[in-house]
MARGU-859890 format. One record per residue: residue in three letters; x negated, y negated, z of N, C-alpha, C in turn. Coordinates in steps of 0.1 Angstrom, whole numbers, padded with zeros to 4 digits, always signed. Layout:
<vexbas>
alaXYZXYZXYZ ...
</vexbas>
This chain:
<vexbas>
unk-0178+0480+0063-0168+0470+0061-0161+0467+0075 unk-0159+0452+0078-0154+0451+0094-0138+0442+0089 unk-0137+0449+0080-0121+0441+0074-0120+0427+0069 unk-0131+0415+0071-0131+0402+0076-0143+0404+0059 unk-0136+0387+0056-0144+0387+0037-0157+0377+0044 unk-0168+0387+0035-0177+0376+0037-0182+0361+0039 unk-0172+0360+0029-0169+0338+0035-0160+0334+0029 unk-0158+0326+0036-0146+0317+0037-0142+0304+0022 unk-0133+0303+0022-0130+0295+0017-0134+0281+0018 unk-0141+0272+0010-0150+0255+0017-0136+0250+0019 unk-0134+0243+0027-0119+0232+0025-0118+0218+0018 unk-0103+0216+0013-0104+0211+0004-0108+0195+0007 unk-0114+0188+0000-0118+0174+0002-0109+0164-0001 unk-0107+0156+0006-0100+0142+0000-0108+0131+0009 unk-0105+0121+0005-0111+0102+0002-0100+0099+0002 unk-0099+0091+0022-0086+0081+0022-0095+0069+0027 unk-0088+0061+0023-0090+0047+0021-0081+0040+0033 unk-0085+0027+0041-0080+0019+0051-0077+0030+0065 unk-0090+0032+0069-0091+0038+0080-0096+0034+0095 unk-0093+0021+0095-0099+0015+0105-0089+0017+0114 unk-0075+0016+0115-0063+0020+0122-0051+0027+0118 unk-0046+0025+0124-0026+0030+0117-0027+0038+0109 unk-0022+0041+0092-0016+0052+0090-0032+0058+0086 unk-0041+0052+0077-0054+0054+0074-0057+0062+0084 unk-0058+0058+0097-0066+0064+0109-0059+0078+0113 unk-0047+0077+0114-0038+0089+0116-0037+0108+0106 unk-0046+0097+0091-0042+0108+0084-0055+0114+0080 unk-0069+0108+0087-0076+0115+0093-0077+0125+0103 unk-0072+0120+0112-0073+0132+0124-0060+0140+0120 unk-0048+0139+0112-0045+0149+0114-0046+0163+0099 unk-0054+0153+0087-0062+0162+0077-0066+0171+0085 unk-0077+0162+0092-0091+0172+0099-0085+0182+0106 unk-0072+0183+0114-0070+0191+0120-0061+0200+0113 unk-0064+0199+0103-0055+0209+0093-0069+0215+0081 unk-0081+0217+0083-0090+0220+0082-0091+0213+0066 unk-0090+0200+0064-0096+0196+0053-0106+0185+0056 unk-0119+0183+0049-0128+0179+0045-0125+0161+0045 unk-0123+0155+0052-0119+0139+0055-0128+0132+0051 unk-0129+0126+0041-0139+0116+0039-0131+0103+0040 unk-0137+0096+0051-0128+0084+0055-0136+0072+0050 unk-0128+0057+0047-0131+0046+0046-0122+0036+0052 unk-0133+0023+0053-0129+0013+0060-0135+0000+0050 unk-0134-0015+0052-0137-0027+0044-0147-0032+0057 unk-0148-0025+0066-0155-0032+0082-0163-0023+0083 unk-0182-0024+0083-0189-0018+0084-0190-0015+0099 unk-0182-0022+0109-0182-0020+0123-0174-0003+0121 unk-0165-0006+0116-0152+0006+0115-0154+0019+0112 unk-0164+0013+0098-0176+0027+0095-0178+0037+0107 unk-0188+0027+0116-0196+0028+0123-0189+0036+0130 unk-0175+0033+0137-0167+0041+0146-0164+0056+0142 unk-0161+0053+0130-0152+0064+0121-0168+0076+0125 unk-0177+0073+0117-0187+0084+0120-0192+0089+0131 unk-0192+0079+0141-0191+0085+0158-0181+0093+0158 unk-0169+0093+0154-0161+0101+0153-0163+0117+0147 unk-0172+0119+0142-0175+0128+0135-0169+0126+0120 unk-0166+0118+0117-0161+0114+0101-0175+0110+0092 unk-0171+0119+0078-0179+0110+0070-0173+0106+0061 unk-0177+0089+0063-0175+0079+0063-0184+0065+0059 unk-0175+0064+0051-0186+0049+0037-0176+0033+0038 unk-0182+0028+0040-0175+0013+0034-0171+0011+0022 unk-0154+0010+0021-0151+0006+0006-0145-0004+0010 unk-0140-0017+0002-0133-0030+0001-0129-0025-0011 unk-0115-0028-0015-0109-0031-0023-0113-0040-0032 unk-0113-0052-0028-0118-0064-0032-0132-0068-0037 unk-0137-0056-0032-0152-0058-0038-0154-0045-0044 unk-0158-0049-0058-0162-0040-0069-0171-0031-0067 unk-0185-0038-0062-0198-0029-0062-0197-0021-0051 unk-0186-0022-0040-0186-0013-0026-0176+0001-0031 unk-0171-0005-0044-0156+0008-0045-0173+0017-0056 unk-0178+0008-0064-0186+0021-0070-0195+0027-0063 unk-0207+0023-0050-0209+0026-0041-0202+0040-0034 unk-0196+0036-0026-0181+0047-0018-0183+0060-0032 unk-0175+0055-0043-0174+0066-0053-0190+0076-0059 unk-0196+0070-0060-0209+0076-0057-0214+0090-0048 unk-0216+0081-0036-0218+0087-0026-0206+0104-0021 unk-0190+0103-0025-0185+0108-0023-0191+0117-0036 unk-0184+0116-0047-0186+0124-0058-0204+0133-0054 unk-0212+0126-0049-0223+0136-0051-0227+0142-0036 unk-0212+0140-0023-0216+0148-0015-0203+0162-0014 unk-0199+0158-0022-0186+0169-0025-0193+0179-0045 unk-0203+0172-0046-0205+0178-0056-0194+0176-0069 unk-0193+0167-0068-0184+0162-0079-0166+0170-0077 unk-0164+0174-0067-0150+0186-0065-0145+0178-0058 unk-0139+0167-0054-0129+0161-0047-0119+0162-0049 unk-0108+0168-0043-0092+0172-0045-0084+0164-0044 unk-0086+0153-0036-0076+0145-0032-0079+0132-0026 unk-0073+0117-0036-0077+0105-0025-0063+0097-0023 unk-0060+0094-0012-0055+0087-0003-0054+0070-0003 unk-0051+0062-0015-0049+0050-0016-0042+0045-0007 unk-0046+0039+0005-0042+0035+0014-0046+0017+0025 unk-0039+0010+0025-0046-0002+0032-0041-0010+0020 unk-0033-0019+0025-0029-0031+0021-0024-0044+0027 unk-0025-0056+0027-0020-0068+0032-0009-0075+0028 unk-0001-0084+0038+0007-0094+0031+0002-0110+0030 unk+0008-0118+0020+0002-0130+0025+0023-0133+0028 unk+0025-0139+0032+0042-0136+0040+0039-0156+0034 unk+0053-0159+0029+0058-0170+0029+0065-0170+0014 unk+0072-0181+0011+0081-0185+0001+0069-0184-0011 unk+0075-0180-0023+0067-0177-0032+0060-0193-0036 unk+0070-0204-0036+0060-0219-0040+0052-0223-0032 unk+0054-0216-0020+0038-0217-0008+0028-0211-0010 unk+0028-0199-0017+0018-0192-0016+0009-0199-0027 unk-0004-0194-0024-0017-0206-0033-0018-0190-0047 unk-0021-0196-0056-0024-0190-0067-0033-0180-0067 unk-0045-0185-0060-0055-0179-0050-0054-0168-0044 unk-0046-0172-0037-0040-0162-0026-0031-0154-0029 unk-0025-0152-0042-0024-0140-0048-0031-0132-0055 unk-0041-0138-0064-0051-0130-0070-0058-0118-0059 unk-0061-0127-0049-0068-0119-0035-0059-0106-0031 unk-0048-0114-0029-0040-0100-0027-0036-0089-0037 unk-0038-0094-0049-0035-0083-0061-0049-0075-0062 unk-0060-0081-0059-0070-0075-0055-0071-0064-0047 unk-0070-0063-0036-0067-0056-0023-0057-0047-0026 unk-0046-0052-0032-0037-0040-0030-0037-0034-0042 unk-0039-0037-0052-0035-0032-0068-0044-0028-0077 unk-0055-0042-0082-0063-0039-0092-0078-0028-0085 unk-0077-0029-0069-0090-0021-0064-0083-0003-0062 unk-0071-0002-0062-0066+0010-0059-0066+0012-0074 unk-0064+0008-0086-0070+0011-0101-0084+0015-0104 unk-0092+0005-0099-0108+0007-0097-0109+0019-0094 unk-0103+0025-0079-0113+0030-0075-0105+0049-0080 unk-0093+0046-0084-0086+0061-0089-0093+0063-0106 unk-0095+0049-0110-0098+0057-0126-0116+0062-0123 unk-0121+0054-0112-0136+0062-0114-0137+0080-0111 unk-0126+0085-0101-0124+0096-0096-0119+0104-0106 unk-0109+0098-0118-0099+0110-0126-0112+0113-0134 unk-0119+0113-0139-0129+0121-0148-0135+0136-0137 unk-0139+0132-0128-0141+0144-0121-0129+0153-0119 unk-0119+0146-0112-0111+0158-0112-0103+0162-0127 unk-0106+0158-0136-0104+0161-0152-0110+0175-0152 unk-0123+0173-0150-0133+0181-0151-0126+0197-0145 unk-0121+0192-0132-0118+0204-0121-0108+0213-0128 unk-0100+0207-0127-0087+0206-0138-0077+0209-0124 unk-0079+0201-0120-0067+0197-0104-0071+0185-0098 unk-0059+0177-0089-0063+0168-0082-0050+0162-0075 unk-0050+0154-0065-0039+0148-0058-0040+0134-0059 unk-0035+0126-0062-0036+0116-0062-0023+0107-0053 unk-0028+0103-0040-0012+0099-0036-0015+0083-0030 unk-0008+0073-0033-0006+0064-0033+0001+0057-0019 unk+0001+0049-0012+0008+0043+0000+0015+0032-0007 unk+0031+0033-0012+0036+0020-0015+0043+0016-0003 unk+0059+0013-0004+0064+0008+0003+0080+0003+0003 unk+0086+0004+0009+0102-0001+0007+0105-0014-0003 unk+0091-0023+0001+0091-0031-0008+0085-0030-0022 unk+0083-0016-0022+0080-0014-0039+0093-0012-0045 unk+0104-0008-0040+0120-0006-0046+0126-0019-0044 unk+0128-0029-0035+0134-0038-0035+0125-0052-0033 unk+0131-0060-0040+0125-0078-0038+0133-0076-0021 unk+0126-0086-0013+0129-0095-0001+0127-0106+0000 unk+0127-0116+0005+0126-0132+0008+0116-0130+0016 unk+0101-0142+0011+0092-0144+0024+0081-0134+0020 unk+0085-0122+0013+0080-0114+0007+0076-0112-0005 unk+0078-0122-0011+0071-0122-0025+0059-0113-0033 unk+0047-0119-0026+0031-0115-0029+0033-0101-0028 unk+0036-0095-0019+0034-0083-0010+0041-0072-0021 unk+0059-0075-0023+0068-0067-0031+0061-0066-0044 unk+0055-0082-0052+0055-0082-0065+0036-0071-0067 unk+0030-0071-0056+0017-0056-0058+0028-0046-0058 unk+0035-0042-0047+0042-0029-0048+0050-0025-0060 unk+0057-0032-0063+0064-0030-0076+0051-0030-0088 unk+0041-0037-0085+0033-0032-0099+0029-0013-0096 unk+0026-0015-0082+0018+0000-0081+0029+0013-0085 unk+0042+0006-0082+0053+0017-0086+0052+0021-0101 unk+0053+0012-0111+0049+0013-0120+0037+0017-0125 unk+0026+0014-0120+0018+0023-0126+0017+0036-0121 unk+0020+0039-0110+0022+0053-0104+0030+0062-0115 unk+0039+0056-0115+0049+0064-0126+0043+0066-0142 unk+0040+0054-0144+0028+0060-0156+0020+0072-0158 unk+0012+0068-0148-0002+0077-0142+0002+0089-0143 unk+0014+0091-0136+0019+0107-0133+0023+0114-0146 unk+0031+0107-0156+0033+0111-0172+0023+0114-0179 unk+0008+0100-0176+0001+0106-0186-0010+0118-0186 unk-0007+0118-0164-0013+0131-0166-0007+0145-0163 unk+0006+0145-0168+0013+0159-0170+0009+0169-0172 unk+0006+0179-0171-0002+0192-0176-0016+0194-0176 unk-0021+0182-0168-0037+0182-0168-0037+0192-0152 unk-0030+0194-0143-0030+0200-0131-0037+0187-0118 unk-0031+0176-0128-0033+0165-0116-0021+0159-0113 unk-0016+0159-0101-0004+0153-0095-0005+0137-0088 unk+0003+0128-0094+0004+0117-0083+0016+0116-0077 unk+0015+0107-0065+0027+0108-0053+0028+0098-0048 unk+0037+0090-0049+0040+0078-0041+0048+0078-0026 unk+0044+0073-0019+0052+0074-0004+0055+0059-0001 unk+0066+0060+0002+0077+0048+0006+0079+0046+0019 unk+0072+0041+0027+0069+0035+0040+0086+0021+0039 unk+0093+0025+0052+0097+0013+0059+0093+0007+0068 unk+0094+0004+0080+0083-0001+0088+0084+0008+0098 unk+0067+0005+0101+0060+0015+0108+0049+0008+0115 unk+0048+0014+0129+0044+0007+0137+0028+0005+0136 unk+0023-0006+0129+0009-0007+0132+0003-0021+0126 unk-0007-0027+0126-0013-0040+0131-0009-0049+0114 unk+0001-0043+0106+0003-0048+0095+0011-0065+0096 unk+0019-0063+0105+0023-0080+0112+0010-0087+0118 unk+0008-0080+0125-0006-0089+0130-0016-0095+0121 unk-0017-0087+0109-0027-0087+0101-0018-0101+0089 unk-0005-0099+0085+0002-0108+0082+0000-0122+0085 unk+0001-0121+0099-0001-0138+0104-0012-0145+0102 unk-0022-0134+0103-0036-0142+0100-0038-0144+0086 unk-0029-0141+0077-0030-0144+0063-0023-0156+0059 unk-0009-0157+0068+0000-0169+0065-0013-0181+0065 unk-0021-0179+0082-0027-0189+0086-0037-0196+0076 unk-0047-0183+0072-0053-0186+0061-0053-0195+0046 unk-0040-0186+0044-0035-0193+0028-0029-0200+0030 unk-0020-0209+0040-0006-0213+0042-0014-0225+0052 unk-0010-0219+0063-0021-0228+0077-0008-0239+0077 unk-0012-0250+0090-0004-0258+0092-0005-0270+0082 unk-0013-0276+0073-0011-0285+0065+0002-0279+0057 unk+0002-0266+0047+0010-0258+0041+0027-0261+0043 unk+0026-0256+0062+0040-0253+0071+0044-0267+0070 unk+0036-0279+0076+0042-0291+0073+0050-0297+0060 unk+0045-0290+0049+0046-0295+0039+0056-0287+0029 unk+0061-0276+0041+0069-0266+0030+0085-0271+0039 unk+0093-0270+0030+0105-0270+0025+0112-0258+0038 unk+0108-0249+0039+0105-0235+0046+0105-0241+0061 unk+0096-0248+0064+0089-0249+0073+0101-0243+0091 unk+0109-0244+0087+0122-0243+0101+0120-0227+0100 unk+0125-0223+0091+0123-0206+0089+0115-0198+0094 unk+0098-0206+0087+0089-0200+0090+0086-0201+0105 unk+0086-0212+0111+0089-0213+0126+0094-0200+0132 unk+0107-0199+0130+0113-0186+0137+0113-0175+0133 unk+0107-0174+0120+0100-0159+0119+0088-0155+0122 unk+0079-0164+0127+0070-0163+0132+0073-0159+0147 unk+0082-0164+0154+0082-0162+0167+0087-0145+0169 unk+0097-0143+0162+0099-0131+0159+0092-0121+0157 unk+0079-0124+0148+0067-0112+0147+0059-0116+0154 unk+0054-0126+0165+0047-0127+0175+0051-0114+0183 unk+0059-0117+0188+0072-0108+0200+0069-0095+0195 unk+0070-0088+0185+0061-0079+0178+0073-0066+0184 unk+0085-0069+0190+0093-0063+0193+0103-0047+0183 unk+0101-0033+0189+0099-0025+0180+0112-0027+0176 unk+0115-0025+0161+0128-0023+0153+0137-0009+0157 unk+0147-0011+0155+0155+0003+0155+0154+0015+0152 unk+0144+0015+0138+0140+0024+0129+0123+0030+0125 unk+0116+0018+0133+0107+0018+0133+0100+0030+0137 unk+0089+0039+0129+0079+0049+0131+0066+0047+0135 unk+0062+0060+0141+0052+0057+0141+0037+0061+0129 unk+0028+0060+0126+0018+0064+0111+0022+0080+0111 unk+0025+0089+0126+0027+0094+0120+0033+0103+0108 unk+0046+0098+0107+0054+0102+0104+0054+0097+0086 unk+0042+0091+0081+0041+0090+0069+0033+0105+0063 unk+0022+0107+0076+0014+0115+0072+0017+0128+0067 unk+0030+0124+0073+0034+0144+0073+0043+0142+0060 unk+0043+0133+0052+0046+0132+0038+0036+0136+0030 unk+0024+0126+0033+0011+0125+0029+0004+0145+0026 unk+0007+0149+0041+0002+0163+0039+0013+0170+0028 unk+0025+0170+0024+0033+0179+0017+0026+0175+0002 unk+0022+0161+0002+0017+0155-0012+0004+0163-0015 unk-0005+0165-0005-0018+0172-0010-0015+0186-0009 unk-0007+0192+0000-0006+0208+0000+0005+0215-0005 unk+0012+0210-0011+0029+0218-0016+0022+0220-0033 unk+0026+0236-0034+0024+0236-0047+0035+0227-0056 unk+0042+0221-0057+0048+0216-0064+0051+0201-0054 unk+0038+0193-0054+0045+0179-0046+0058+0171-0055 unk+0059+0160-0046+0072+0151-0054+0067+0142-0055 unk+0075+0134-0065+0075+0123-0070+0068+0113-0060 unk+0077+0114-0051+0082+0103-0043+0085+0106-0032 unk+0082+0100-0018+0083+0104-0002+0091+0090-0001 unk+0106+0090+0009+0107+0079+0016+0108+0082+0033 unk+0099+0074+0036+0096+0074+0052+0108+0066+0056 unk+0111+0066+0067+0124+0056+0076+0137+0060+0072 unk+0146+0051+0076+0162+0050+0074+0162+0036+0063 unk+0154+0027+0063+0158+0012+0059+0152+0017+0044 unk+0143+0024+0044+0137+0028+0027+0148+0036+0025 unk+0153+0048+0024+0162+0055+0021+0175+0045+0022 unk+0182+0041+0026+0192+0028+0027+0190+0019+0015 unk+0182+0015+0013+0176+0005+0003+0177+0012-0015 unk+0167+0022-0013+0171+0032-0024+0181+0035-0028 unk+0196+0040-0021+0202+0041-0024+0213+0027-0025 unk+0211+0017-0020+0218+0000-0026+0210-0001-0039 unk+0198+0000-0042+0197-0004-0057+0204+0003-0065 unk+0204+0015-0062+0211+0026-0074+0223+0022-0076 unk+0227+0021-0065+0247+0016-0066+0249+0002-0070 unk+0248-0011-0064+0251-0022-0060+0245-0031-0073 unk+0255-0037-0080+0254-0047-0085+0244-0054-0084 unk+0239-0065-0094+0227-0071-0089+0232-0082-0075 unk+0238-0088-0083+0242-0100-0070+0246-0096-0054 unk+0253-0084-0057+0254-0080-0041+0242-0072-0037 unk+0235-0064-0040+0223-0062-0037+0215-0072-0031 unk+0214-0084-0040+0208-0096-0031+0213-0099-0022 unk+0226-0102-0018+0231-0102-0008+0228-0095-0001 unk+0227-0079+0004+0226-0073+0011+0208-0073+0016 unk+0197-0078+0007+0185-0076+0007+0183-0088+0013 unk+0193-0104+0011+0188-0117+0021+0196-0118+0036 unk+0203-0106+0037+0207-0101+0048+0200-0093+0057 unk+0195-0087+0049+0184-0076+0060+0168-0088+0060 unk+0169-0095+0057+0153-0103+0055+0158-0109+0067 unk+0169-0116+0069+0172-0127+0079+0173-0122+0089 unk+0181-0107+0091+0188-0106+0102+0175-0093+0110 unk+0164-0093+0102+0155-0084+0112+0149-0088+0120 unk+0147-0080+0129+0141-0084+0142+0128-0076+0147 
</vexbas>
C-alpha cells in the first residue's frame, strides 16, 4: 500500500452553451480549471472549430435550430455515457427598440434563442439526469428578468418568461436530487451591445428608424452604445462565473445569484416601491445610462 487510492475520481461533466465569447467563454476555462469535464458550445461552426483547438469538446448547438440542439444532446449524452451533471443555459440576444417597432417576427426569433431552445434543450437532458438521480441545472437570466425597462421590451419579456419557468422547474423537481439556479447578471462587459445593434439593424434598419415615433431617442442611444463606454458597475464574465461555480458545486445551491450593484438595487425597488414609482425609478435608470 503507497497510501494513494487506486483511481481517482472521473470529474464531473457539464454542457454550457454560448461559448464563442464573454461569459460562455469564461466559464469554460475557468470549469476546466477547476477540474471539470467542459463540454462547450457555440451556434458558429467557426467557434466550434476554435473551442476544440482549444482543447474543448465541443459541438454546435443553435438555439434556434431544433435538429442542432438534438444533435449536441446526442453526441453529449453518449460521450459522457449518459452521466452529465450539469448544463449551463447560456447565450442570449436583444432585439433593442420600442415594443411597436419591433416586427412580430423578430420576436418569435428571439423567443427562440432565448426561451423556447433553452426548454428544448433542458427537457431532452432531465430524463438522464432523472435516471442519475442528481443534476444542476443553472440558467443565465438577467436584471431584466426582475424588472421591465424601456427599449427593452423583447429581451425583458424572454427573461421574465425564463424566470418563471425556472421557478417552476425547480418545484417540480424537489426531491428528485436535481437543483435549478438562476443568475441575475447586470451588465457585464461583453459583445452583448455590439451584438444588439446588429439586431436593431436587422429587424428595425433605417426604413423602421425613419418611420418610428422613437426615432430622436434611438439616435442617441445608439451613439451611446457605439461609444461602448464602461458603466460604473459594470463586470467583467468573470464575476458571473463565480456564481455559476457555487450553483454546480455547493451542496445546497440557491435559488438565485445577483451579479452587480444595478441587479441587487433593482431587486430590492421592486420589493419595496409601489408600482408607479418603481416605473419611475426603472424610466430613470433606462434614460439616464450611459
Amino acid at each position: 500500500m503507497n497510501g494513494y487510492p487506486d483511481s481517482f475520481p472521473e470529474p464531473k461533466s457539464i454542457l454550457i452553451t454560448g461559448c464563442s465569447s464573454g461569459i460562455g467563454a469564461a466559464a469554460c476555462h475557468i470549469l476546466r480549471g477547476r477540474n471539470w469535464r467542459v463540454i462547450a458550445s457555440a451556434r458558429a461552426q467557426a467557434d466550434v472549430d476554435r473551442l476544440q483547438d482549444e482543447g474543448f469538446e465541443a459541438y454546435r448547438l443553435d438555439y434556434e435550430e431544433a435538429g442542432s440542439i438534438r444533435t449536441a444532446v446526442d453526441k453529449v449524452l453518449e460521450r459522457t455515457d449518459g452521466k452529465l451533471d450539469a448544463v449551463f443555459n447560456n447565450g442570449a440576444y436583444a432585439v433593442p427598440g420600442a415594443l411597436e417597432d419591433v416586427p412580430t417576427e423578430a420576436l418569435r426569433a428571439l423567443f427562440e434563442a432565448n426561451f423556447f431552445g433553452w426548454h428544448d434543450l433542458t427537457r431532452q437532458l432531465l430524463p438522464s439526469m432523472r435516471a442519475n438521480g442528481s443534476g444542476r441545472i443553472v440558467q443565465c437570466s438577467s436584471v431584466l428578468g426582475l424588472v421591465a425597462m424601456k427599449y427593452r421590451g423583447a429581451y425583458t419579456a424572454s427573461k421574465f418568461a425564463l424566470e418563471a419557468y425556472s421557478d417552476t422547474l425547480r418545484q417540480e423537481l424537489a426531491g428528485t436530487g436535481l437543483h435549478v439556479s438562476l443568475i441575475e447578471p447586470g451588465p457585464i462587459g461583453t459583445k452583448f451591445t455590439e451584438n444588439a445593434l446588429a439586431n436593431f439593424d436587422r429587424w428595425i434598419g433605417d426604413e423602421g428608424l425613419k418611420a418610428s415615433v422613437y426615432r430622436e431617442t434611438y439616435e442617441k442611444r445608439r451613439l451611446r452604445m457605439e461609444a461602448g463606454e464602461p458603466g460604473p458597475f459594470k463586470l467583467r464574465p468573470e464575476a458571473v462565473v463565480r456564481q455559476l461555480v457555487h450553483a454546480v458545486e455547493a451542496k445546497r445551491p440557491r435559488a438565485r445569484y445577483r451579479v452587480t450593484v444595478p441587479t441587487t438595487v433593482m431587486a430590492v425597488a421592486k420589493r419595496l416601491l409601489p408600482t408607479g414609482l418603481l416605473d419611475r425609478f426603472c424610466i430613470w435608470a433606462a434614460e439616464g445610462e450611459k
